[in-house]
Every structure is written in C-alpha cells, then in structure tokens.
N, C-alpha and C positions, 0 to 999 in steps of 0.2 A: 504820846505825851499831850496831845492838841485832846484826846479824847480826855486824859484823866481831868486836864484843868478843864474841861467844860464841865463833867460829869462832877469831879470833886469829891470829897470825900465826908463827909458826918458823924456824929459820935449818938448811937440810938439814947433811947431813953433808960434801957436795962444796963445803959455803959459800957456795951459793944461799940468797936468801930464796922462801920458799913463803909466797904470800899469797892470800887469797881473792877473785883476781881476778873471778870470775861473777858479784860483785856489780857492777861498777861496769856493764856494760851494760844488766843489770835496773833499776837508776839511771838511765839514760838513756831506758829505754822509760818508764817513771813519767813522766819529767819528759815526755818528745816526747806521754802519751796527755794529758798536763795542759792541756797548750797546744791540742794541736786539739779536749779536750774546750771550754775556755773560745771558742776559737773558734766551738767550735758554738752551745753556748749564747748568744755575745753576737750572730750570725746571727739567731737563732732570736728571743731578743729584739726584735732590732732589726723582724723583719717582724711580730712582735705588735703592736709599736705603728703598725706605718704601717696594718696592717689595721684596727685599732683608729679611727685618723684618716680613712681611709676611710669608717667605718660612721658615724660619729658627723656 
C-alpha cells in the first residue's frame, strides 16, 4: 500500500491508465511464502510434540 501511494497512479496521454501493476504479483508471492512458511512451521511443531511423547 506504502508503495502504491508513493508510486501512484496517472492517466497517459492516449487515455490509458498507467498503474503500478508489479506490485500485485510481489503481493502474491508474500502472501503464497506466508502460507507454506506457516505450513512448515505447524509440520515442524506438530513432530516436536510426538517426539516429545515418545521420549517421555
């Protein structure tokens, strides 16, 4: 959001809009590293505790 409002948007001269479309992909890889980061981690947890119950 901090990028669009700096970068902003304009209307060319032929009557196109020019928008800062490269963000919205980089948006998209954030949110897809979010989910398989959380994925890893709740993996990763999940076999602490069976190891855990194992040892105990």
């Amino acid at each position: 959001m901090i990028f669009y409002k700096a970068i902003g948007s304009s209307v060319a001269e032929d009557g196109s809009l020019v928008e800062p479309f490269f963000l919205i992909p980089i948006a998209w890889l954030f949110f897809i590293a979010g989910i398989v980061a959380g994925i890893i981690l709740g993996i990763m947890g999940i076999v602490r505790k069976n190891q855990a119950k194992k040892r105990a």
